[in-house]
C-alpha positions in Angstrom: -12.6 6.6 15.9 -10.9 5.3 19.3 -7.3 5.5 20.2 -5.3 3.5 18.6 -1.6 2.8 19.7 -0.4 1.1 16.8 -0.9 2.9 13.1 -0.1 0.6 10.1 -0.1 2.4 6.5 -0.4 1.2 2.7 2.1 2.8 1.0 1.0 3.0 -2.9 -1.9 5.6 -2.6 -0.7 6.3 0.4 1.9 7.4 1.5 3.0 8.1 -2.3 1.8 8.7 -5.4 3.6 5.7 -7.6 1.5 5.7 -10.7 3.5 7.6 -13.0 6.6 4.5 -12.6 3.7 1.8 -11.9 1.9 2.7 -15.6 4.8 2.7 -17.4 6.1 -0.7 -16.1 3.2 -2.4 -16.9 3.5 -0.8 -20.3 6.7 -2.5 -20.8 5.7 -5.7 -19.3 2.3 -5.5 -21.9 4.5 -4.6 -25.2 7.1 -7.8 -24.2 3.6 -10.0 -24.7 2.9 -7.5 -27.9 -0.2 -6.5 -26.5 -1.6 -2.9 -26.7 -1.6 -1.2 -23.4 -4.6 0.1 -22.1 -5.1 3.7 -21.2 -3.1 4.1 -17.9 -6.5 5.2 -15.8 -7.1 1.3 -16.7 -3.9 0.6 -14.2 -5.0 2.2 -11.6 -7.4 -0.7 -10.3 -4.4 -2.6 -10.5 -2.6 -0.6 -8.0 -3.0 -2.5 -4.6 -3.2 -6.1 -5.5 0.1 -8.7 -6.2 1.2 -8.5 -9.6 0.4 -12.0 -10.5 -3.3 -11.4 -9.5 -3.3 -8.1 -11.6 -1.7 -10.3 -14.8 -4.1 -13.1 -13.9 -7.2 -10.8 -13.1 -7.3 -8.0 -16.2 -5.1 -9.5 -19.1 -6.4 -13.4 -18.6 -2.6 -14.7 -18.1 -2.0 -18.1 -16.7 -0.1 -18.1 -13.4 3.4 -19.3 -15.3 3.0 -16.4 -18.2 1.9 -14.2 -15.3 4.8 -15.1 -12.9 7.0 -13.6 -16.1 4.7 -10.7 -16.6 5.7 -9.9 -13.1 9.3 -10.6 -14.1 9.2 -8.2 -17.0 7.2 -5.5 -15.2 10.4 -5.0 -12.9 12.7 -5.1 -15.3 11.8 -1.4 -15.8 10.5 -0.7 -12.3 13.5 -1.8 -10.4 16.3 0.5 -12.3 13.6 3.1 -13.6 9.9 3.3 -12.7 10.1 3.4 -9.1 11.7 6.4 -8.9 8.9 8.2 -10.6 6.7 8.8 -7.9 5.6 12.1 -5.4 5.3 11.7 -1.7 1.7 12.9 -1.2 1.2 16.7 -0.1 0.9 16.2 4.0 2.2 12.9 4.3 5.6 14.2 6.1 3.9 16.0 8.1 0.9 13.7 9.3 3.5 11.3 10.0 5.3 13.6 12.2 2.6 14.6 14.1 1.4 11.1 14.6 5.4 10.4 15.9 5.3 13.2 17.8 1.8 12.4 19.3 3.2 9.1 20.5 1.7 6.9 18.0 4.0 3.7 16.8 3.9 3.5 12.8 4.3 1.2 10.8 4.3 -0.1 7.0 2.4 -2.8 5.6 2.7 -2.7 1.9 2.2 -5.6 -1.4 4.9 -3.7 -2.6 8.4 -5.6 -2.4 10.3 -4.8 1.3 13.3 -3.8 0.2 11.5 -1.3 -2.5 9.7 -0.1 0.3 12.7 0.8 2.4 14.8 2.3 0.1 11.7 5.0 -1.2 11.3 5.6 2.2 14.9 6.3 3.3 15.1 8.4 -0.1 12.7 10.8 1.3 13.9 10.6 4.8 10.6 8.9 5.9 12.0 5.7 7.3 12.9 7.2 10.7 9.1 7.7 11.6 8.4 3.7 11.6 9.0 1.3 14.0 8.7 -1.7 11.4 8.5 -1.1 7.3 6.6 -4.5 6.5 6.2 -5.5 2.9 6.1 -8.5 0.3 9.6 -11.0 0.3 11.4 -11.6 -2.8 10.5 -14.9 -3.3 6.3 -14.4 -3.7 5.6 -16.4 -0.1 4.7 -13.2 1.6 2.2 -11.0 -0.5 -1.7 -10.3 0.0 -2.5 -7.7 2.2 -3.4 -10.7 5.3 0.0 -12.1 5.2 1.9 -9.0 5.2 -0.4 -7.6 8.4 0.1 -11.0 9.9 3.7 -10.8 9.5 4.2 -7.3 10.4 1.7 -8.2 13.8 4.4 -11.1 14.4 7.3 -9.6 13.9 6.4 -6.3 16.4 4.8 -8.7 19.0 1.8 -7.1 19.1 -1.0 -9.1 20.4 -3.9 -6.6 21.1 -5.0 -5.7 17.9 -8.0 -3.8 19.3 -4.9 -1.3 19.7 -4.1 -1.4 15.5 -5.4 0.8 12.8 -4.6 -0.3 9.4 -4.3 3.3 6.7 -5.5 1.8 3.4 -6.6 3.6 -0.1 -7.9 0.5 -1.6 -10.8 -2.6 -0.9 -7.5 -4.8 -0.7 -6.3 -2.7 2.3 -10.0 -3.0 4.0 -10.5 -7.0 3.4 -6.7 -7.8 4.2 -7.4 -5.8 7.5 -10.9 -7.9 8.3 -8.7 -10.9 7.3 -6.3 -9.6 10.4 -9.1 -8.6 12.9 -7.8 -5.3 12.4 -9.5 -2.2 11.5 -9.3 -0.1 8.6 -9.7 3.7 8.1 -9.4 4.3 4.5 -8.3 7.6 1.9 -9.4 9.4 -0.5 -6.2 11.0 -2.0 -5.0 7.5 -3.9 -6.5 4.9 -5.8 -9.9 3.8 -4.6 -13.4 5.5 -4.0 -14.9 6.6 -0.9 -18.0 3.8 -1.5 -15.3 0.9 -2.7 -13.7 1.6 0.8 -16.8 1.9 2.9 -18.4 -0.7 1.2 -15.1 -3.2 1.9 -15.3 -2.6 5.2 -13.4 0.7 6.5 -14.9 2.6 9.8 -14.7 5.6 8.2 -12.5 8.1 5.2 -10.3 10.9 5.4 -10.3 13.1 2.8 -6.7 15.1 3.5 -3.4 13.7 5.5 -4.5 16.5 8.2 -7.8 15.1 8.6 -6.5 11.8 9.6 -3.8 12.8 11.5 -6.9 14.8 13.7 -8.9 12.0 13.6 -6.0 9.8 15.1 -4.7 11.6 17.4 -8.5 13.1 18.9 -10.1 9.8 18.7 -12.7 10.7 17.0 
């Protein structure tokens, strides 16, 4: 791995474990249609992608019927589901270290903006980044590509030799090719070791100390 300035992190899989709030919120958003929820290990393939595409992609909606999936899926995740969740064991610490080691971090997350923020600042994680990037309200800003781009943009960073995207999932990986970024992926959220190697990533970290060694030694 080579020294990158400029670290940009997923935050589902993550930096936190949201699954617990994210299964239950598309069980609600499922029994509105009256259709049987899957078993939640179904969901997790789910975790990564916009909402639409996961309505579209796994329960055969139509864009309009899965606009109002999306709608009814944070109906519960806005005043309830989001707050079930764990920061992963070494996050806090691996972004510390990378702070402290004089790395600028960032977020760059599918996952609403302002959701983003607040989770963050609930945990008293915001301070560590420099930008927290994620999707806008209004569904113009959210694949993986767009949020990168706009998080590249909006930081002014034009050398993106110099930017490492932290991914757990394939979405992570492609939106970071999409960029001309690259991508180091995890193994402690959603995807597999050969789903991220195969989309793309330079290499995995099995443990937040791992990366934060491989970050900060280069190698």
């Amino acid at each position: 791995m080579k020294n990158y300035e400029h670290i940009f992190f997923d935050f589902d899989g993550t930096l936190m474990d949201t699954s617990q709030g994210i299964y239950e919120s598309f069980d609600f958003a499922l029994k509105s249609f009256e259709i049987e929820p899957p078993a939640h290990s179904e969901y997790d393939k789910m975790i990564g992608p916009p909402l639409v595409y996961s309505f579209m992609t796994w329960f055969g909606f139509d864009e309009q019927k899965a606009r109002l999936g999306m709608k009814r899926y944070r109906d519960y995740y806005t005043p309830v589901g989001m707050y079930h969740l764990e920061v992963y064991h070494g996050i806090p610490e691996l972004l510390k270290k990378l702070y402290d080691g004089g790395k600028k971090l960032y977020v760059a997350t599918s996952k609403p903006e302002r959701f983003a923020k607040e989770l963050l600042e609930k945990y008293s994680l915001e301070k560590y980044f420099t930008l927290i990037a994620g999707a806008d309200i209004d569904e113009t800003r959210v694949t993986k590509v767009q949020i990168i781009n706009y998080a590249l943009e909006t930081s002014g960073i034009t050398e993106k030799s110099s930017v490492l995207m932290i991914g757990d999932r394939l979405y992570d990986a492609n939106g970071a090719k999409e960029a001309g970024i690259d991508c180091q992926g995890v193994l402690w959220g959603f995807g597999s070791e050969q789903e991220l190697l195969d989309a793309g990533c330079i290499g995995t970290s099995e443990t937040p100390m791992d990366l934060g060694n491989e970050i900060l030694s280069g190698c």
